[in-house]
C-alpha positions as a Python dict, from the first residue, in 0.01 Angstrom:
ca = {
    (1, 'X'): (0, 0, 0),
    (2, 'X'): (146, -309, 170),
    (3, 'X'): (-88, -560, 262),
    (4, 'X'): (-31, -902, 444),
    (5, 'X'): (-319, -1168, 435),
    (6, 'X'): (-281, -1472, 616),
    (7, 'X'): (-434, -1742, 453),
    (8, 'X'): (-460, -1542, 106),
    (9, 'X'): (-430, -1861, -79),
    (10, 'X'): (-768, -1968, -27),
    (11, 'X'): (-1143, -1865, 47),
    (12, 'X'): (-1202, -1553, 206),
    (13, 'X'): (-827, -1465, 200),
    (14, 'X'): (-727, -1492, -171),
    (15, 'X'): (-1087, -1305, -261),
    (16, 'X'): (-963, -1021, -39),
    (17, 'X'): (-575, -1055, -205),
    (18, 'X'): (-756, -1051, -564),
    (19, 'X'): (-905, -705, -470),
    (20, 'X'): (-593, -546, -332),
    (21, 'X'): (-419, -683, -629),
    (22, 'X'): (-627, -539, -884),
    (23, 'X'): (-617, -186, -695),
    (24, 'X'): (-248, -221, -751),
    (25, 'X'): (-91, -253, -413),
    (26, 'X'): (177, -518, -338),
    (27, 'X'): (12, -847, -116),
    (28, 'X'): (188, -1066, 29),
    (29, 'X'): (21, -1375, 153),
    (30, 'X'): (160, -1614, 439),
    (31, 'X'): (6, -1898, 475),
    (32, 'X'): (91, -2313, 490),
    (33, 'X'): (71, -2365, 117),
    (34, 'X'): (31, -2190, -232),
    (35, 'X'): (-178, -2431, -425),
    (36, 'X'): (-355, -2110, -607),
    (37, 'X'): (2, -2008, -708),
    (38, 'X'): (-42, -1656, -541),
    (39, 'X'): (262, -1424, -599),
    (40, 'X'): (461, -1304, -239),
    (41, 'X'): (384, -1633, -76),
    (42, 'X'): (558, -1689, 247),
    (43, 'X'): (523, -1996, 424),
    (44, 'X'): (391, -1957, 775),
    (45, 'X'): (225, -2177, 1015),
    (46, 'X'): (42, -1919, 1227),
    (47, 'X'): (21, -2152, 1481),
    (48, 'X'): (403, -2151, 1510),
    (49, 'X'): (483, -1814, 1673),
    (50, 'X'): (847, -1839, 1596),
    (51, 'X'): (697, -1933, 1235),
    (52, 'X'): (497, -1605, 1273),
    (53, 'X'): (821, -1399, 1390),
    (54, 'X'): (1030, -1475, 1100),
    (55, 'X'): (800, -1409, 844),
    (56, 'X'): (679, -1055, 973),
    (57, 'X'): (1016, -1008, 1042),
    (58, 'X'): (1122, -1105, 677),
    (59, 'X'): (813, -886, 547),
    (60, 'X'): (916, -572, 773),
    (61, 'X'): (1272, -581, 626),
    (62, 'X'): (1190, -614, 297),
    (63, 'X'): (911, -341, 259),
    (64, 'X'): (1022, -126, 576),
    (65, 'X'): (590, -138, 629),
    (66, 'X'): (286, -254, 669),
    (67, 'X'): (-43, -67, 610),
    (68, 'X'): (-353, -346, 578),
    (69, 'X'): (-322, -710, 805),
    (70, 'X'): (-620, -920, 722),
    (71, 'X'): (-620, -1214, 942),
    (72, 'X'): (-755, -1478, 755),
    (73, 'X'): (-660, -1792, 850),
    (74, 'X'): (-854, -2017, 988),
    (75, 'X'): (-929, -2361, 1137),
    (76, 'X'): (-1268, -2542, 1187),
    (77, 'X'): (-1380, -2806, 1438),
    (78, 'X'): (-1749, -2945, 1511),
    (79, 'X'): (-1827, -3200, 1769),
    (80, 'X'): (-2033, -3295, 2092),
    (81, 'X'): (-1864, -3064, 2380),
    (82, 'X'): (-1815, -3358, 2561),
    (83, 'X'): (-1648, -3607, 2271),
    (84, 'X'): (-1387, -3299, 2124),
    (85, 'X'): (-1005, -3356, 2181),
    (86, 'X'): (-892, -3094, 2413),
    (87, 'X'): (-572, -3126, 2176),
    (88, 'X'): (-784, -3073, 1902),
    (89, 'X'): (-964, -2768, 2072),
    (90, 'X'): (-590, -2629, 2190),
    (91, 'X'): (-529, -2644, 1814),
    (92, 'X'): (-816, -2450, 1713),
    (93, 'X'): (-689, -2170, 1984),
    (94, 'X'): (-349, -2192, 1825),
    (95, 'X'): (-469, -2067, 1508),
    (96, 'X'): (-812, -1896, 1508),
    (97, 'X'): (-695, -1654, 1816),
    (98, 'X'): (-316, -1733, 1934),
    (99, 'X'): (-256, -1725, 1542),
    (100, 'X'): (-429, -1396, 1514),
    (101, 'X'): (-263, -1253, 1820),
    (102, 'X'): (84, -1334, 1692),
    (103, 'X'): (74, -1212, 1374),
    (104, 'X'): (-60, -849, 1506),
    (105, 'X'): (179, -886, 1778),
    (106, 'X'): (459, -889, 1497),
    (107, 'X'): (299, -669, 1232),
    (108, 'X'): (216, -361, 1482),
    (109, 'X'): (571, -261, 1540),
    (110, 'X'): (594, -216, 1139),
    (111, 'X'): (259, -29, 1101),
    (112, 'X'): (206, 314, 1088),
    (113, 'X'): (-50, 621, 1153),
    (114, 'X'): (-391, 542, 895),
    (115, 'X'): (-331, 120, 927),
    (116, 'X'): (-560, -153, 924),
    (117, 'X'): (-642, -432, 1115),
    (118, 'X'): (-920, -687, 1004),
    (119, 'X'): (-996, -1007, 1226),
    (120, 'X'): (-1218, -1240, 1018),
    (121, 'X'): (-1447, -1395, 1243),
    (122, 'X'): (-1762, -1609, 1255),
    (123, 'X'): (-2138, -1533, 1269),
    (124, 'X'): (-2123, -1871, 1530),
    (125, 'X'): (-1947, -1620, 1768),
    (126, 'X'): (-2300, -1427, 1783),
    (127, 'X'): (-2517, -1670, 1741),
    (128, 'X'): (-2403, -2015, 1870),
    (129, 'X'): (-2469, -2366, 1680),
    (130, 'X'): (-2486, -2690, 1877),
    (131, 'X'): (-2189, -2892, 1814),
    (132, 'X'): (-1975, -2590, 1678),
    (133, 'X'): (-1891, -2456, 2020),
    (134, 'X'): (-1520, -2449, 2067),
    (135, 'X'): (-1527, -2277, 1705),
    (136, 'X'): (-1768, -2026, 1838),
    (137, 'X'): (-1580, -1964, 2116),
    (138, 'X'): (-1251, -1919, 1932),
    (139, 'X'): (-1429, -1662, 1688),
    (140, 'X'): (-1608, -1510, 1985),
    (141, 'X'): (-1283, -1457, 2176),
    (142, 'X'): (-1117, -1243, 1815),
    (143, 'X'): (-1425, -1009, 1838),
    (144, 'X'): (-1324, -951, 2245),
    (145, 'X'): (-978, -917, 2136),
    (146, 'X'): (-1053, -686, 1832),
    (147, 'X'): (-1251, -474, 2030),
    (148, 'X'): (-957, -422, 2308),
    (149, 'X'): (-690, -339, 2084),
    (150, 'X'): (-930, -126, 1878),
    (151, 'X'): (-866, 78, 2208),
    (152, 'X'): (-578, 46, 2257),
    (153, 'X'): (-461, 156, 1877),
    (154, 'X'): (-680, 471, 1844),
    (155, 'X'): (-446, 689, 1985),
    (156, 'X'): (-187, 561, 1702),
    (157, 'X'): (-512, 601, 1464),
    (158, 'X'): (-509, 228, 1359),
    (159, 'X'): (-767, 84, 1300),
    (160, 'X'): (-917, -269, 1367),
    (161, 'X'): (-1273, -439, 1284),
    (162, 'X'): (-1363, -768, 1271),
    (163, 'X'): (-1595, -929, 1005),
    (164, 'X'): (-1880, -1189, 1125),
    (165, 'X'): (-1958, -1388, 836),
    (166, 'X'): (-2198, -1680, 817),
    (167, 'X'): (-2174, -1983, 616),
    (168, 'X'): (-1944, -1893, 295),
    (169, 'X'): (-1935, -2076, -70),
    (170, 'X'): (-1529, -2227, 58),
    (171, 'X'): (-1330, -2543, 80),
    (172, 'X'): (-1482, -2598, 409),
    (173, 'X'): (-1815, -2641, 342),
    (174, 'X'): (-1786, -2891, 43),
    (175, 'X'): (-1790, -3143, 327),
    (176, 'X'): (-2113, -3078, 477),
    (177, 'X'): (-2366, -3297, 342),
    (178, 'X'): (-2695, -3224, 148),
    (179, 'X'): (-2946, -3237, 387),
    (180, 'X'): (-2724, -3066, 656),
    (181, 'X'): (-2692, -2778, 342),
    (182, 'X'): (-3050, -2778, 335),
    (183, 'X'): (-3097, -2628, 675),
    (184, 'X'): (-2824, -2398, 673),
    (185, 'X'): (-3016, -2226, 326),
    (186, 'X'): (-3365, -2258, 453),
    (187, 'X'): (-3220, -2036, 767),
    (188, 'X'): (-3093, -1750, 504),
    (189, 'X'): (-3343, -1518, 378),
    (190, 'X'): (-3141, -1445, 28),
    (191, 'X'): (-3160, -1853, -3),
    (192, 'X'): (-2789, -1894, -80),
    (193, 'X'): (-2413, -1900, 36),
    (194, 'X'): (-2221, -1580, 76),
    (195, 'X'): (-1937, -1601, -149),
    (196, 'X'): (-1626, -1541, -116),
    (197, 'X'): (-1534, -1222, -287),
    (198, 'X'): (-1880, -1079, -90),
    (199, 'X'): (-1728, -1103, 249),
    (200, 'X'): (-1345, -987, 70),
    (201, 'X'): (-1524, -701, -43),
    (202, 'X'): (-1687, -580, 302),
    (203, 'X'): (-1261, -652, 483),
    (204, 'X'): (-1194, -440, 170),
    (205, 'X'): (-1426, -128, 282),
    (206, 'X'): (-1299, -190, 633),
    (207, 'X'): (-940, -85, 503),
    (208, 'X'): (-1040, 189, 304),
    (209, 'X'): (-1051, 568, 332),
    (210, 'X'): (-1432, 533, 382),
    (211, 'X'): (-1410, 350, 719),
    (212, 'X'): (-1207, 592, 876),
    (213, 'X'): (-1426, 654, 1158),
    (214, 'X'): (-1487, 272, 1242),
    (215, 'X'): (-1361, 110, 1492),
    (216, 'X'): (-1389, -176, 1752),
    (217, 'X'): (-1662, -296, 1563),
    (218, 'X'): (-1771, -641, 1426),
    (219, 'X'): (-1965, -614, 1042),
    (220, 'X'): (-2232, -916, 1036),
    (221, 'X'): (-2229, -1034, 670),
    (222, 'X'): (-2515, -1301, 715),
    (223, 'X'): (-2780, -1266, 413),
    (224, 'X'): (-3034, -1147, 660),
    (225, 'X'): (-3042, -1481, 873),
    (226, 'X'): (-2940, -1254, 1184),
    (227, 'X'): (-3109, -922, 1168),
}
């Protein structure tokens, strides 16, 4: 199979491209850098549809199709509602669900009967954190999205889920500090981070044979904190 991950160089992403690799299909991974060194790197600021365009279009041309996008990337922002950047919240947009958009909008005319959309999303969509807001509300608006074009693609039986996962073992927690850790553990039953190859491995079930009857739906993947 042909699978495009957005972001696949990092987190969530390169878990899920690790998976696909192993099973032998052929990833490719746009994204704004290749520190990990991942094989069928494009460079692509999703944020940049023309970015977006070329690279789908590059991708389509190459491998005539796409069966599996996994929209991975992702941006983060915390903050008072009241002292956030609207530029910096316009950013967020630009990547977490403009991004998104684009790169479906460019990757649907290559994908056939039996594909696969995944949206990765954010338990904060569900359940809402003070000061994490506009990322909530990004995240939120992919599940409203995903759910539409679930619609929309059934009668071209392709699929598209989104997965709600809460706070993941990535880059982008390394930041938070101890106590602030603290809380975020004490509120997960298990006691621990999901990591990454955990929430790579429920996108992976989503784009399998398995899930052919799901769609329009969001998997929670929280350790039991929202059940």
């Amino acid at each position: 199979m042909i699978v495009v991950i957005t972001g696949g160089t990092s987190g969530i992403g390169k878990a899920a491209a690790e998976i696909f690799i192993k099973n032998g299909d052929t990833v490719i991974v746009p994204a704004l850098a290749n520190d990990s060194n991942m094989e069928n790197y494009y460079e692509c600021n999703v944020a940049d549809e023309q970015s977006v365009k070329n690279v789908f279009a590059n991708i389509g041309e190459k491998y005539k199709k796409i069966d599996i996008l996994i929209n991975s990337a992702g941006y983060g922002l915390s903050g008072a509602a009241e002292l956030v950047d609207i530029k910096d919240a316009k950013r967020l947009f630009d990547v977490n669900v403009f991004g998104s958009m684009a790169c479906i909008n460019a990757a649907l005319p290559f994908m056939g009967r039996g594909a696969k959309i995944i949206n990765i999303s954010s338990l904060m969509s569900l359940f809402p954190l003070p000061f994490r807001g506009y990322y909530g509300a990004s995240k939120a608006a992919i599940i409203g999205f995903t759910k539409c074009l679930a619609k929309e693609s059934a009668r071209s039986n392709i699929t598209v889920n989104a997965v709600a996962p809460s706070y993941v073992n990535t880059e982008m927690l390394k930041a938070v500090p101890d106590n602030v850790m603290e809380k975020f553990l004490a509120a997960i039953p298990l006691g621990r981070l999901a990591e990454p190859e955990e929430i790579a491995a429920v996108a992976a079930f989503l784009c399998s044979d398995d899930s052919s009857f799901v769609t329009g739906e969001c998997i929670v993947v929280s350790g039991g904190s929202h059940t």
